[in-house]
Each structure stands twice: as C-alpha cells, then as structure tokens.
C-alpha positions in Angstrom: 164.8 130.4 32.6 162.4 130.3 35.6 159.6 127.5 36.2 156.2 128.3 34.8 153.6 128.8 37.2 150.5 127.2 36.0 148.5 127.9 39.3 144.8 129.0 38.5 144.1 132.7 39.3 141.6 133.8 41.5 139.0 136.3 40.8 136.2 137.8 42.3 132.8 138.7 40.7 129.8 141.1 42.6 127.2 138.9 43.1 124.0 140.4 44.5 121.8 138.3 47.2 118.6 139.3 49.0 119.0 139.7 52.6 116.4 138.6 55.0 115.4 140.0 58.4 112.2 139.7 60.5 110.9 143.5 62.2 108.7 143.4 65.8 106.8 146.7 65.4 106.6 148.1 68.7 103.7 147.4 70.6 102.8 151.2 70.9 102.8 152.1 67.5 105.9 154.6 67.6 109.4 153.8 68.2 111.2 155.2 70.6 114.3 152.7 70.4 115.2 149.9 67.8 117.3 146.6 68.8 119.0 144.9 66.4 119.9 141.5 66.6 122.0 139.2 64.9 121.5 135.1 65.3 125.2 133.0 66.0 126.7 130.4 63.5 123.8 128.6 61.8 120.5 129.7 63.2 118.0 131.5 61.7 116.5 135.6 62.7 113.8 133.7 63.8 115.6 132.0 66.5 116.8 135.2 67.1 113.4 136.5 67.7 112.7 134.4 70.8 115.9 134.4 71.7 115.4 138.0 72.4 111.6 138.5 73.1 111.6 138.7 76.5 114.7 141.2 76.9 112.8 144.3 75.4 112.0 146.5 78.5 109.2 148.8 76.9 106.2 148.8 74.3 107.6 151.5 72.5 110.8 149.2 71.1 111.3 148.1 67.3 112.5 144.7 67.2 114.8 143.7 63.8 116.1 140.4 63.6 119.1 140.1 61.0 120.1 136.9 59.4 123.2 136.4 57.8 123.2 135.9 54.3 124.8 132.2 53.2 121.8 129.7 54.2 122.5 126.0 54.2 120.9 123.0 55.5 122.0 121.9 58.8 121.3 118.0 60.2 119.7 115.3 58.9 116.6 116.7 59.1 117.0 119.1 56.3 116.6 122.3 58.7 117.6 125.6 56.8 120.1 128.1 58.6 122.3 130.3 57.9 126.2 131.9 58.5 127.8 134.7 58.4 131.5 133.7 56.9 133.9 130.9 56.6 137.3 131.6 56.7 137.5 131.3 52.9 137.6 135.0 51.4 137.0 136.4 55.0 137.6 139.7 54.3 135.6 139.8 51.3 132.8 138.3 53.3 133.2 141.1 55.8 132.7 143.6 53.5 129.5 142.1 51.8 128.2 141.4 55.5 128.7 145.2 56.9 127.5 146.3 53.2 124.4 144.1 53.9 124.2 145.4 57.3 124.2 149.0 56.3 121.9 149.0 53.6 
C-alpha cells in the first residue's frame, strides 16, 4: 500500500489584464519607423519615455513605450511600477507577456 499524497494541485485559470503603453506620434505626422521600448524590473513606460527621448534620430519616428503588466508599489513612498515575471510560473508569464506583446 503506497503513502497518500495529500499535496495540493496546481492549476491555472486565463485571467485577462489590460496592458498599458504610452505612443510619441512622430513629430511629422507620418511614420516612417516605430521604436519600441520596454522599461527594466520595476519602472514604469513612462520612465521609459525619457529614458529614450533623446535617442530618436528623425521627426518621422513613432515612439511606443511598453510596460509590463504586474504593477506594484515600490518604496516607502508608495510609487507604482511595474514587472515583467518572477520566477514563479516563468514560463506561463512568458507566454502572457509575448501574448501581450503581440496583440
């Protein structure tokens, strides 16, 4: 007679969450080119933003500034950012994130 495993399970359930991302219309009114960027471990697109600003050579660029889709506050002072993943369901959290990404 073997030992009962009384372990929980582990499921998953789709969950849907609305992504967030800041757009710079080019300065010229038509795109020509499109950079994308996407902030570090808990910052915010609009860090990204003037992270980036200067590096856009040409008028004619559309600027899209992707943040990640798990906020949280960071510091004492209550500051929201956000993160891509944890290590807990990584892969899972890939596949929302290039889902996310793509749509």
């Amino acid at each position: 007679m073997s030992a009962r495993d009384d372990s929980p399970l582990l499921r998953h359930a789709p969950a849907t969450v609305q992504g967030r991302y800041l757009v710079v219309p080019p300065r010229a009114g038509v795109a020509k080119h499109h950079f994308f960027g996407f902030h570090g471990q808990a910052q915010t697109a609009e860090a990204m933003v003037e992270a980036f600003a200067g590096s856009v050579p040409d008028d004619d660029w559309l600027v899209v500034s992707v943040q990640a889709l798990h906020t949280h506050y960071a510091g004492r002072n209550q500051e929201v950012v956000a993160s891509w993943m944890t290590r807990l369901d990584r892969e899972n959290a890939i596949a929302t994130n290039v889902s996310y990404v793509d749509t």
